[in-house]
C-alpha positions in Angstrom: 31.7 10.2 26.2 33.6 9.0 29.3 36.2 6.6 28.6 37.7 4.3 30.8 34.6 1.8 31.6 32.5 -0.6 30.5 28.5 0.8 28.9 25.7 -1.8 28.1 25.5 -1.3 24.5 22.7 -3.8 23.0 20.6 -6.2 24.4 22.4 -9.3 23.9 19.7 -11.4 22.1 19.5 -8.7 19.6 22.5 -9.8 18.9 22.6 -12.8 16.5 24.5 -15.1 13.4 23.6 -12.5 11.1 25.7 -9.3 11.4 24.0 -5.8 13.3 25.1 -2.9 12.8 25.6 -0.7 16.2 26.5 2.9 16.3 28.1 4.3 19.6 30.4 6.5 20.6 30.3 8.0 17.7 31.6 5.2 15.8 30.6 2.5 13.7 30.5 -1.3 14.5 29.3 -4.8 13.4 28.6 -7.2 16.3 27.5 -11.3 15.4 27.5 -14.5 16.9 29.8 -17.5 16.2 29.6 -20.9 17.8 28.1 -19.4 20.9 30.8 -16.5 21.0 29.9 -12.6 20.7 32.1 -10.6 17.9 32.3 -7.1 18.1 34.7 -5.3 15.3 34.2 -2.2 13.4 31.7 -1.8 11.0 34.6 -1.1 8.2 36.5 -3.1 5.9 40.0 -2.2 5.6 40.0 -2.2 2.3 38.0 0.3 0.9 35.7 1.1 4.0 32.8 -1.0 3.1 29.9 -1.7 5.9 30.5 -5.4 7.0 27.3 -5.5 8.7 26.1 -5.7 5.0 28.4 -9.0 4.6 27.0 -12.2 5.8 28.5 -15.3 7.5 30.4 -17.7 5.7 30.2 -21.6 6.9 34.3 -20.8 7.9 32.7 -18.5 10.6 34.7 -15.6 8.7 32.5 -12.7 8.1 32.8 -11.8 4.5 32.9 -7.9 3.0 30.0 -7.4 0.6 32.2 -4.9 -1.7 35.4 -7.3 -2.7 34.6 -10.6 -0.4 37.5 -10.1 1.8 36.8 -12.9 4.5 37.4 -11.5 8.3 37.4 -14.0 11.6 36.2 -12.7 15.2 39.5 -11.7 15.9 39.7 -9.3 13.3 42.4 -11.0 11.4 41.9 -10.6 7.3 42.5 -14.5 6.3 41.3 -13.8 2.4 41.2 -11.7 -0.4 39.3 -13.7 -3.3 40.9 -11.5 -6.2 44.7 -12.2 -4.9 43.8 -16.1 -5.1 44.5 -18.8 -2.0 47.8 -19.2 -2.4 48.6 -15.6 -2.0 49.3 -14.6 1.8 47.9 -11.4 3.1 49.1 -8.8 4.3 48.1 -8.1 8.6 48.1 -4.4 7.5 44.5 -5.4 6.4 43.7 -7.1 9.7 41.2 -4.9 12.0 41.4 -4.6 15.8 38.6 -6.4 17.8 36.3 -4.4 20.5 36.4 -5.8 23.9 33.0 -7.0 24.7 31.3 -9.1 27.6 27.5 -10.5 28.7 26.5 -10.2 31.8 22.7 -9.8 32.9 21.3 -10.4 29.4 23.1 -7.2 28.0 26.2 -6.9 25.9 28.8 -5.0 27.7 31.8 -3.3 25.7 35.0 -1.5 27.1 35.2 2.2 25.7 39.2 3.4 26.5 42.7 3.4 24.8 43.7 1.2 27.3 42.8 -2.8 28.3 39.8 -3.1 30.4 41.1 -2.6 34.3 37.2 -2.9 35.8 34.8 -4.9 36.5 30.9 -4.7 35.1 29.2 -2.1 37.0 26.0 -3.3 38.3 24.0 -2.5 41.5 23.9 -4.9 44.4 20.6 -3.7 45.3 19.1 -5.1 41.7 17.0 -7.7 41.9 17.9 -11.2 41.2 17.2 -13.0 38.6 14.4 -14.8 39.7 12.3 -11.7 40.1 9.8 -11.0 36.9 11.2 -8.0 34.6 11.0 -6.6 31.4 13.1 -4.2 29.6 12.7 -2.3 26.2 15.3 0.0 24.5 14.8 3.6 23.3 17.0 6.0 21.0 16.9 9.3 22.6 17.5 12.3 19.8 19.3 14.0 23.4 23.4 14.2 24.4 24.8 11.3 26.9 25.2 14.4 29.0 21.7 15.7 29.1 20.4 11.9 29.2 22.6 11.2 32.9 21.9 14.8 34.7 17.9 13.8 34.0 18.8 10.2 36.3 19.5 12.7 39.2 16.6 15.3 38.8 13.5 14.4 40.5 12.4 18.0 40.7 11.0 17.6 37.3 8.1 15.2 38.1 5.4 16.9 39.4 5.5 19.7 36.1 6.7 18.0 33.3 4.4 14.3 34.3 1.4 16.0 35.5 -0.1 12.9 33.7 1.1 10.6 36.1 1.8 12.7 39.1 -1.4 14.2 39.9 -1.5 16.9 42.6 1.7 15.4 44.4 3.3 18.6 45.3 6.8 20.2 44.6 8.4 20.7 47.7 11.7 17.6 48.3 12.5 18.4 51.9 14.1 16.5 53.2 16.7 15.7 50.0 19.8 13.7 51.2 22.8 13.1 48.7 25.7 10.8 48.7 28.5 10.2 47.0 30.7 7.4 47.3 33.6 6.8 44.8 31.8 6.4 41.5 28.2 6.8 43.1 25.8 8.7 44.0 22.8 8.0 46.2 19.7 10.2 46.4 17.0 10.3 48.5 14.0 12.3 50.0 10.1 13.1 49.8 8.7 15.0 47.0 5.4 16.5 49.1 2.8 19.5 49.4 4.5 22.7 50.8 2.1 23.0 53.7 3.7 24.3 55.8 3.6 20.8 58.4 6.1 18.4 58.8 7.2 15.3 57.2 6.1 13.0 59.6 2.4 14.5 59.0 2.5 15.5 55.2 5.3 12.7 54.2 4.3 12.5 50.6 6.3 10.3 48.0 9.8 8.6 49.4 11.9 8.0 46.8 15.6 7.0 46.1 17.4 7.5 42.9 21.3 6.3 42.7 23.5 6.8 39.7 26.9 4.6 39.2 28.7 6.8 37.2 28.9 7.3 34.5 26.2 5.5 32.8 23.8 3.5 34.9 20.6 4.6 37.8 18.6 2.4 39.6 15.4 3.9 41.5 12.8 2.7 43.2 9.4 3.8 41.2 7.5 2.0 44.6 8.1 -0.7 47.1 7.8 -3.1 45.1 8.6 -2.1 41.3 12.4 -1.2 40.6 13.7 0.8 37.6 17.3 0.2 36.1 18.6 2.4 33.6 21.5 1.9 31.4 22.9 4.6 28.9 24.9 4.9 25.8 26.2 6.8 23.9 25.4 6.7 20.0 26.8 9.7 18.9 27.2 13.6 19.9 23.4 14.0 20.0 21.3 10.8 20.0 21.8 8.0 23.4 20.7 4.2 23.6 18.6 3.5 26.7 17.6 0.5 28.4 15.1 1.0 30.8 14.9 -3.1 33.0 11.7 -2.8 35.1 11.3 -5.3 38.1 8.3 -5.6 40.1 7.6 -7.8 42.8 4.1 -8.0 43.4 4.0 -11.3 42.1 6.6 -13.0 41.4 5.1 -15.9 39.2 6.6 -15.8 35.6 3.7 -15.4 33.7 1.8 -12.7 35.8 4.9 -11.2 37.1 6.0 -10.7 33.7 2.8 -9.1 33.0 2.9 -6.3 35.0 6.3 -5.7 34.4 5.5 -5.2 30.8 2.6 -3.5 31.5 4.3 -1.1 33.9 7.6 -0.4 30.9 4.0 0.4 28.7 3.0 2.8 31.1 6.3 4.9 31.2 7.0 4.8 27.1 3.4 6.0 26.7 3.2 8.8 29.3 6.4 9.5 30.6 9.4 8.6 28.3 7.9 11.0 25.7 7.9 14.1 27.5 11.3 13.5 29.1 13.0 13.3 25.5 10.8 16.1 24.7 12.1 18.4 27.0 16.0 17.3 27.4 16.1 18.0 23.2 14.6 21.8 23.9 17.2 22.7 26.7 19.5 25.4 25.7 22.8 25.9 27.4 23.5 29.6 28.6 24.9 32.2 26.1 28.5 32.8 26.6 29.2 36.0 28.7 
């Protein structure tokens, strides 16, 4: 759990009036919507520890506790207690400190650090705008943040573990080029036969993976259909994905949409699966 930068954490139209509860980083949260605004505090009251994403929404825009009715607003300050009556002030010891949290790109974006937020949103230049058709769908992985982001680097997998898709592609990489700049690191190379003859004549599959550490990869599946992934978090042993596929072999809504979806269907069915699969069974070397 690297701290010090911003992670996508939900999709931000799962994200409504009525409260959600969100778990990452090993920690509890509540996020709603007021007038427009996202609200992100911790899924506690400060009172006697109560969920508030059981509460609801009061017409003041104060999310109210569903234990005692303490009434909270989206910065966190605690501006009721019903049993002390109105005209009794309260105390700011029962106030609760407010996650930073941003949208961008139709996710919701929240700073994990002790300190204020001193970057800006990652992202990917090479992503496609917005204009391009894409779809994205969300996945809980019962696998570590750390076993999630060494998998967005490790194309040697794919022709053993998604024989279903891969076909008789081959296992040699040669060549395999790797880049790191700053916070980045860029992959590329051809996964091919080993027959012996060179890559000019046996070229195989091209492909580029970068990740933009420490939570984010972007690959190109083919020319024209683009994988971005975005990881989380959740606890010790379970990470949120958001896997954003963009294709642009047409790029009419409707249509364009449709393969997109089509192509997210594709990976969650025959891919996704075995790549949770095997990241929960890995076993890290006995000491000595």
């Amino acid at each position: 759990m690297v701290r010090g930068y911003w992670y996508a954490v939900a999709e931000s139209g799962a994200i409504g009036r009525k409260p959600v509860a969100l778990r990452r980083f090993g920690r509890d949260y509540v996020a709603w919507r007021e007038g427009g605004r996202l609200n992100m505090l911790p899924d506690r009251c400060s009172h006697r520890g109560a969920p508030l994403s059981g509460g609801k929404l009061l017409k003041n825009g104060c999310l109210e506790c569903p234990y005692h009715g303490f009434q909270f607003d989206d910065d966190g300050k605690c501006v009721a207690i019903p049993a002390n009556g109105r005209a009794k002030p309260v105390s700011p010891a029962f106030d609760l400190s407010p996650e930073h949290v941003r949208e961008d790109e139709g996710l919701v974006w929240m700073w994990w650090g002790s300190r204020k937020p001193d970057k800006a949103l990652p992202w990917f230049k090479e992503t496609p705008d917005r204009s391009i058709p894409s779809h994205t769908i969300t996945l809980e992985w019962s696998v570590s943040f750390r076993r999630a982001m060494e998998s967005m680097l490790d194309m040697h997998h794919f022709p053993y573990l998604h024989r279903k898709v891969s076909g008789d592609l081959g296992a040699l990489i040669d060549p395999y080029v790797v880049e790191v700049t700053g916070d980045r690191i860029d992959t590329h190379g051809n996964l091919r036969p080993d027959d012996g003859k060179e890559v000019a004549d046996s070229p195989g599959f091209a492909f580029q993976m970068s990740v933009l550490f420490p939570s984010m990869m972007f690959m190109g599946l083919t020319e024209k259909l683009r994988l971005l992934v975005l990881c989380c978090p959740i606890d010790e042993n379970h990470t949120w994905l958001a896997f954003r596929y963009f294709q642009e072999y047409l790029k009419t809504p409707v249509l364009g949409g449709l393969i997109a979806r089509v192509s997210a269907a594709i990976e969650r069915k025959w891919v996704h699966p075995d790549d949770e699969m095997i990241l929960r069974q890995l076993r890290d070397p006995e000491p000595g």
